[in-house]
Structures are given as C-alpha cells and as structure tokens.
C-alpha positions as CSV (number, residue, x, y, z in Angstrom):
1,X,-9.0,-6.8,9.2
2,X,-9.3,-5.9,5.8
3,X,-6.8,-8.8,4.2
4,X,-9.6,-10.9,2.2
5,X,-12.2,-9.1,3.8
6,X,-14.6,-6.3,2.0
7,X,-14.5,-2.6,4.2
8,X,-18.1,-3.1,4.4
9,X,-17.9,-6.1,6.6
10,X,-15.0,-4.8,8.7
11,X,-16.3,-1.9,9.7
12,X,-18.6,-2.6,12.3
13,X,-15.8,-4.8,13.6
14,X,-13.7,-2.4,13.5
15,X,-15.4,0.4,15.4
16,X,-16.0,-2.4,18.2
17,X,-12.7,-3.7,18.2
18,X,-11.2,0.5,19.0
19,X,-14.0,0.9,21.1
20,X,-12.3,-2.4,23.5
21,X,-8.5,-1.6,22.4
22,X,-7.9,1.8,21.8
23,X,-4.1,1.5,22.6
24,X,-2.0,-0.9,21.6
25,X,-1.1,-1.3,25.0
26,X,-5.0,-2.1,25.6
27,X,-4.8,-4.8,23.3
28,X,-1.8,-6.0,24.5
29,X,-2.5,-6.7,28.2
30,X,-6.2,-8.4,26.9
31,X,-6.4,-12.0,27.2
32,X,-6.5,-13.7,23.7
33,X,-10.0,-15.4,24.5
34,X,-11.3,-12.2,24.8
35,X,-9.8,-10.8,21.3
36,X,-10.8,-13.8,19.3
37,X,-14.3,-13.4,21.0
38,X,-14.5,-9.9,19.7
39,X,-12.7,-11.0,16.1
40,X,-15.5,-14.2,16.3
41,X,-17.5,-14.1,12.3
42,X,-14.6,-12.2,11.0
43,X,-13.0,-15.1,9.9
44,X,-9.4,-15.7,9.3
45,X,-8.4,-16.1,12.9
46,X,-4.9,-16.3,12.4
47,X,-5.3,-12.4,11.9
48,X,-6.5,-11.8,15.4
49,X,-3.8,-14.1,16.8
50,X,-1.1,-12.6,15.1
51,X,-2.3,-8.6,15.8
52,X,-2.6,-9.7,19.4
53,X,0.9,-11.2,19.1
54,X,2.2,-8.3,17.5
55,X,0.7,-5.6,19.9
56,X,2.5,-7.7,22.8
57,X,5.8,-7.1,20.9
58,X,5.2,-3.5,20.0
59,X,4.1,-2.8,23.6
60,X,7.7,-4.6,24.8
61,X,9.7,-2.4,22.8
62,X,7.7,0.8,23.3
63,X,7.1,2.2,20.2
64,X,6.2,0.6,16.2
65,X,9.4,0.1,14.2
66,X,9.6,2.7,10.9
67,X,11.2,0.7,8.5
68,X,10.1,-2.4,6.0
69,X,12.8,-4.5,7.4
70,X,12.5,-4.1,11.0
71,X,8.2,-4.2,10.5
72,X,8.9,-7.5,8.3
73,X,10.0,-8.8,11.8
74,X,6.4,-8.3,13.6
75,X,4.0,-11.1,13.8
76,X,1.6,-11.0,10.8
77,X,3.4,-8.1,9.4
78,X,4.4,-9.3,5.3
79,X,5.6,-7.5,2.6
80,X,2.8,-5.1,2.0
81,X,1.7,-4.5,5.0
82,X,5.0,-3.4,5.8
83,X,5.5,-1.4,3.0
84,X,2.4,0.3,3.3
85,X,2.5,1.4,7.6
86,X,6.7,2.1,5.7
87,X,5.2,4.7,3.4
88,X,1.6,5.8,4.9
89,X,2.6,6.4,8.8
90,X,6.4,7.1,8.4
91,X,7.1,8.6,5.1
92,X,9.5,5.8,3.8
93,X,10.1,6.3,0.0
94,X,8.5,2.6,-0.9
95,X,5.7,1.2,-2.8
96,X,3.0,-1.1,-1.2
97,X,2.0,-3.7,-3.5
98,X,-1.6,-4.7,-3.4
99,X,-4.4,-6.3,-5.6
100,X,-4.8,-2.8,-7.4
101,X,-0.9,-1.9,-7.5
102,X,-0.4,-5.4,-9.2
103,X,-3.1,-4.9,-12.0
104,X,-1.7,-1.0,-12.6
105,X,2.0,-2.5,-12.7
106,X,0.8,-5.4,-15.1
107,X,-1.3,-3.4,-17.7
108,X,2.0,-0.4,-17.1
109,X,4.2,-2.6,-18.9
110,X,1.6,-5.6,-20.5
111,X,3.0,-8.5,-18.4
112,X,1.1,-11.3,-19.8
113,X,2.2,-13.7,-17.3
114,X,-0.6,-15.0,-15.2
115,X,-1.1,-14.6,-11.9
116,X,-0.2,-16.0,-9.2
117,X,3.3,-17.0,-11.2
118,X,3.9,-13.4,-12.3
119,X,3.8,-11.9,-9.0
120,X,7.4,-12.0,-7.8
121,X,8.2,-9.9,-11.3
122,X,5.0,-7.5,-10.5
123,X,6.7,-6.6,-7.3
124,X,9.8,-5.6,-8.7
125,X,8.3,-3.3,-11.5
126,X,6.0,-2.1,-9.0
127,X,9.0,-0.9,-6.7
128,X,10.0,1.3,-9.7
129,X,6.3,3.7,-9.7
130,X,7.6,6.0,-7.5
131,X,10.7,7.1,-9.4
132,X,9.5,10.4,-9.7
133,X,10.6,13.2,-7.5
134,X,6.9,14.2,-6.3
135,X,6.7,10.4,-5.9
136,X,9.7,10.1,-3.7
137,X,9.2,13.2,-1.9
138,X,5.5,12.1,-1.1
139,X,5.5,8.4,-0.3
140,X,2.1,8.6,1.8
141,X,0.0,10.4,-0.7
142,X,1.3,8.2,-3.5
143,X,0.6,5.1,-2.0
144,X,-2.5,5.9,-1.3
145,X,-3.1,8.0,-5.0
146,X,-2.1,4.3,-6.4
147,X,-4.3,2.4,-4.4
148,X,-7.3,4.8,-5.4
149,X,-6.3,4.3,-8.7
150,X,-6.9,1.0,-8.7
151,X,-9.8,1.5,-7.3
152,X,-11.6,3.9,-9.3
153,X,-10.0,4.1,-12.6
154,X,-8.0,1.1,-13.1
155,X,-10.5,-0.8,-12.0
156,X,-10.5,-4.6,-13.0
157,X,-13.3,-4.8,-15.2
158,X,-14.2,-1.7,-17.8
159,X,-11.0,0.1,-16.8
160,X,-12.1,3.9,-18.4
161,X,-8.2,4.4,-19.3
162,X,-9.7,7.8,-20.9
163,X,-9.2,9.6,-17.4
164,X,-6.2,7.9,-16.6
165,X,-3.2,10.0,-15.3
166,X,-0.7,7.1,-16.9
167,X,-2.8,6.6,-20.1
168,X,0.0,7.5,-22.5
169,X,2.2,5.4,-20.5
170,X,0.4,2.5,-20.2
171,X,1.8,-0.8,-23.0
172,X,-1.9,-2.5,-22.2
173,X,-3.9,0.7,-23.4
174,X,-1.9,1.2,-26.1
175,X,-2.1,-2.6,-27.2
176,X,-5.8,-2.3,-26.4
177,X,-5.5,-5.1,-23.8
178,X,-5.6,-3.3,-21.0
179,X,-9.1,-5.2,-20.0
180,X,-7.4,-8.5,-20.2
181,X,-4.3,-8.0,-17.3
182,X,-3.3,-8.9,-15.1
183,X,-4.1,-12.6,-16.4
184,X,-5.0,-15.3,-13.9
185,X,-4.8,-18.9,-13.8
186,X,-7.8,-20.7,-13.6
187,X,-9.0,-21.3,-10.6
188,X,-9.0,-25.1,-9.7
189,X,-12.3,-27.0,-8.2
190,X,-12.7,-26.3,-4.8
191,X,-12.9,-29.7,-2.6
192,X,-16.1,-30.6,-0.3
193,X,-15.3,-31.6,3.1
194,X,-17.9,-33.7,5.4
195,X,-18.6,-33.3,9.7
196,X,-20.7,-34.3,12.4
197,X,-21.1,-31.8,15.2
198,X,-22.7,-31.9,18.8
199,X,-24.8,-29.5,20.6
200,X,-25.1,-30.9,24.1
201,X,-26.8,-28.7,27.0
202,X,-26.5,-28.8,30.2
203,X,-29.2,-28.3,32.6
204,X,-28.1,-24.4,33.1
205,X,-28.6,-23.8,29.8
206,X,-25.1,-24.1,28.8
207,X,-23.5,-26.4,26.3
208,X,-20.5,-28.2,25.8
209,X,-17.8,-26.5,23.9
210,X,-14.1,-27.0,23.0
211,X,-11.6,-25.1,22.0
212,X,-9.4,-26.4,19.2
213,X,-5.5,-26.3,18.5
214,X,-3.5,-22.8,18.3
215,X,-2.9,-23.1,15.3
216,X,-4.2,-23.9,12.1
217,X,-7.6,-23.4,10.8
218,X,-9.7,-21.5,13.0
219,X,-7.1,-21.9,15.5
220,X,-8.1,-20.9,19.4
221,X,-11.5,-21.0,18.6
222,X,-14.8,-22.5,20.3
223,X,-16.4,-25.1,18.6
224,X,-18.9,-28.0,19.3
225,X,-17.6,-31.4,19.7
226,X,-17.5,-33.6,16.9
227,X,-15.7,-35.3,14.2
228,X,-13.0,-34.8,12.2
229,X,-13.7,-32.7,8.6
230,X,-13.0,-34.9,5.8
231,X,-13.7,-35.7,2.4
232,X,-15.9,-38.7,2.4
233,X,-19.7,-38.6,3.7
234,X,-20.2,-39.6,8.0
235,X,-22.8,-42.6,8.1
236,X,-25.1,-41.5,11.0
237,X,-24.2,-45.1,12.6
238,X,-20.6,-44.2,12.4
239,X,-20.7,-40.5,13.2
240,X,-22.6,-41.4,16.2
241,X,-20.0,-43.5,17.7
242,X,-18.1,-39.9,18.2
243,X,-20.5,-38.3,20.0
244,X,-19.7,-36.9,23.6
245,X,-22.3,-39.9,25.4
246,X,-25.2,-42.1,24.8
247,X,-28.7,-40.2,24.6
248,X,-31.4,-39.6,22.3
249,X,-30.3,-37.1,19.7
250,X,-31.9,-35.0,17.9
251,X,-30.9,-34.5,13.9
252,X,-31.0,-30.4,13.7
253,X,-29.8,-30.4,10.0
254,X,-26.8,-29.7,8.2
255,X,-25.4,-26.3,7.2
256,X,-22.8,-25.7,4.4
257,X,-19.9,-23.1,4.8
258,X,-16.8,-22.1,2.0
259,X,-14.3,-21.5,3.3
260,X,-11.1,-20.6,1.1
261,X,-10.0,-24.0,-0.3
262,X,-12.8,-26.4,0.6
263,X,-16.5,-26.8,1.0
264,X,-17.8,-27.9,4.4
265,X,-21.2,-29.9,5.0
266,X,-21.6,-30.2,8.9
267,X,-24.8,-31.9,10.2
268,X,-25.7,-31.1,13.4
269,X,-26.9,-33.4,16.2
270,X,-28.9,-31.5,19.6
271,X,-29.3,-33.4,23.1
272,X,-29.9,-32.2,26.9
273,X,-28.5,-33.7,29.3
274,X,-29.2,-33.5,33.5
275,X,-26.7,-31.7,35.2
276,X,-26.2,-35.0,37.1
277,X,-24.5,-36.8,34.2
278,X,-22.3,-33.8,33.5
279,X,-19.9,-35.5,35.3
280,X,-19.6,-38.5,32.6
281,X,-18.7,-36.8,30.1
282,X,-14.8,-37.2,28.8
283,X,-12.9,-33.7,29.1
284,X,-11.7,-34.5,25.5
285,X,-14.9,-33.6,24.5
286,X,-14.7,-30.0,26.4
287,X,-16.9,-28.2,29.3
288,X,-20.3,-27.0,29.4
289,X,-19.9,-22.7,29.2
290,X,-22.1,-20.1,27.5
291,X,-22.0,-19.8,23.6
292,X,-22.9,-16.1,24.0
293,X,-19.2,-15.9,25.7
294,X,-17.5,-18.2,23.9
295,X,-15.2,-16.9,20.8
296,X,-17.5,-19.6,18.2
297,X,-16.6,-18.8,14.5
298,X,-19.0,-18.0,11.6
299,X,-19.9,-21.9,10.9
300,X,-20.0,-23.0,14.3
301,X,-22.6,-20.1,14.3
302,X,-24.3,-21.7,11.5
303,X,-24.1,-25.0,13.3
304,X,-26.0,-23.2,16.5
305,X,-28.9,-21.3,14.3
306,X,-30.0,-25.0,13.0
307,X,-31.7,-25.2,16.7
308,X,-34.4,-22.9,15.7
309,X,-35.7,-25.6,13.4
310,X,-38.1,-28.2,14.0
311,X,-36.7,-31.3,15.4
312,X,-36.7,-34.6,13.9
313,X,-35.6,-37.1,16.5
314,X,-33.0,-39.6,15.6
C-alpha cells in the first residue's frame, strides 16, 4: 500500500483491509471483486491484484519464502520489496533500497548522475552500507536505522548533515553539495487525455456499470460506460453516438483527475431509464448493480459526485 502512496492515506486503508484479511489465508480464499472493492480510492490497482495473487501463492506453499531470490519470484514482489521482508522479517544480511537509501548512497559517494539513469549504479553502492559488522549482524535494525535516516536527517531538502552519524563520511557534505543529490532529470510535460462517461439508472435505483480489462490501467475495476480516453477533445454530437441508448441526457459536468503520466478530463452525461427498457441495452455496455458495491476507482468516484450538481439538460 504504501508504494507511491503517503502513510497518511494508507492508513485507514490499511486498518480496514486487516480488519477483512487478517491471514493471508483470509485474503487468499476472498474473491478479487471483493479485494479491489476494499482497495477502491487507493489507486494503483495493480497492487491489490498482485497482493491477492501473491497471498494465493504463499497460501499454496504454506509458509513466505526467506530469501531475495525465492521472494523475487512472488507476484508484485521487486527488488526492494524483497530485500526489505529479506532483511526486516528474516534477518538476511541485505540492503533495501528505497527513495531515502538512494539519496544517502548518492550524497555517500557524490554520484552526480541524475536520476532515474544513475539508479542501477545507486543500487550497487547501496549493497555495500552494511559492510560493517554491527550492520551485518543486525540487518533489521539497519534497514530500518537507514530508512529513518532518510527520513529525518538526510532528508531531501535542508539535509542538517550536523547530526548526521555518516557526516565525516559523506563526499556531498564535504563538497558542500549535499543539498543538490541525488540529481533528477527534469520532469517531462505530463499529456491531457479526453472521455465521455455515462451514468444510466435503472428504475431500482441502480446504474449501469462495467468492469474493464484485467489488466492495465485500473484493471478489474467498475467503471461507467463510455468512451475511449484520448488525446483530442469528444464533440458532444460524436461522444453521444457511444452512449449505452437513445434518451434525453443530462450534461452533469466534467471532472479532471492526474493520474501518473497523463491528465484526464471526463464529462459526465446522467439519464434514467424504466426498468422496462433495461432489456435493450447491449451487454457491452455492462449491467445495472449498486455503485455502493461495486469496486469504482477514485475518478469514477469523481465522475458519480458530479450528480449532486444542478442539471443542465442536453
């Protein structure tokens, strides 16, 4: 949960997520629906997917692997994740390399290289912290003594370098660039993306939903029907043509969502339907069922909160 997500936002996930699953076995034997349901405004569904994969292979073989190569094998599992359940929950000897690992290793020995480019030489340097004896002999305390001091001391602006432990080891401090590492590339323009969506209802009060592909972006997830995201701007006449039948719709708004390397604009169309035309509509599209149940990420959240709004009927 926490990859590319802040502790504050996990947390209340993650408290409801032990409180479902407190075994692995529990999470195992759950249906994925119901885990990205839970996982739903999290983002980054490919984490739930892959946990729930990986608790279904842990739970076959009866126990977690304890080693970086044989964890390397689980779904989801990469290099530092493995490294650090290696050194944290089994007391390997290794050295999980993180955001804050990779700015002590650069400003350690002033690698000027720019991230992301310098990251395959961070990891080897990094590998070479726990040389020391304490270090070997106490792989969970040092992991976790790195991570916190990267953190809280070696932090990536205003380092104070004063109350470092590595200060008179450190090429950055003594260079007085310490500040400047790890260096980054700049960051390119994030692309906008354009959508139509659909919120169709059903005389029950539920609305039409479909779930899209396994894989990929927000893969397994509920969404509304609608078109596809892409970079040119939907005429209404034209985005109409994919809606899921012919009836007066109503123009909710449109709702904006970043998501890592794009911008997304979605409008958002509302109609209700009789239950007696339910029948007409194309299973493409999906099947009326309760968004309250349904595992709908953050922007098809968005898309839903638009209906609170004053209409304007198109």
């Amino acid at each position: 949960m926490l990859q590319q997500t802040t502790v504050k936002a996990v947390i209340s996930y993650y408290e409801r997520f032990l409180t479902h699953y407190p075994t692995v076995q529990d999470l195992a034997a759950a249906p994925l629906e119901d885990v990205l349901h839970l996982w739903a405004g999290l983002g980054y569904y490919a984490r739930a997917r892959n946990l729930h994969a990986c608790a279904k292979r842990v739970s076959e073989r009866g126990g977690f692997p304890n080693t970086v190569e044989e964890l390397l094998t689980l779904p989801g599992i990469g290099a530092y994740t493995a490294r650090a359940i290696a050194a944290i929950a089994f007391g390997r000897p290794v050295v999980p390399v993180d955001g804050n690992v990779e700015r002590i290793t650069a400003r350690l020995n002033a690698t000027e290289e720019p991230l992301p480019a310098a990251r395959p030489l961070l990891a080897k340097q990094a590998a070479l912290l726990n040389a020391d004896p304490d270090a070997q002999s106490r792989p969970s305390d040092f992991a976790q003594a790195l991570f916190d001091l990267g953190a809280t001391i070696c932090t990536p602006r205003n380092p104070t370098c004063l109350t470092c432990p590595w200060q008179t080891s450190c090429i950055a401090h003594a260079r007085g660039i310490a500040a400047q590492l790890p260096a980054k590339q700049p960051k390119q323009t994030r692309p906008t993306r354009y959508g139509i969506h659909f919120l169709l209802h059903d005389s029950n009060g539920q609305a039409l939903l479909r779930t899209r592909p396994p894989t990929g972006l927000l893969g397994g997830m509920d969404e509304l029907p609608g078109t596809d995201w892409r970079s040119a701007p939907w005429s209404e006449d034209e985005a109409l043509t994919h809606a899921p039948c012919l009836t007066d719709w109503t123009h909710r708004g449109e709702i904006r969502h970043v998501f890592t390397h794009f911008t997304l604009y979605l409008t958002v169309y509302e109609a209700y339907l009789p239950q007696s035309h339910n029948a007409g509509i194309d299973s493409s599209f999906g099947t009326f069922r309760s968004t309250t149940r349904a595992a709908l990420p953050g922007v098809m959240k968005k898309c839903l909160a638009l209906t609170k709004q004053t209409p304007e009927t198109r």
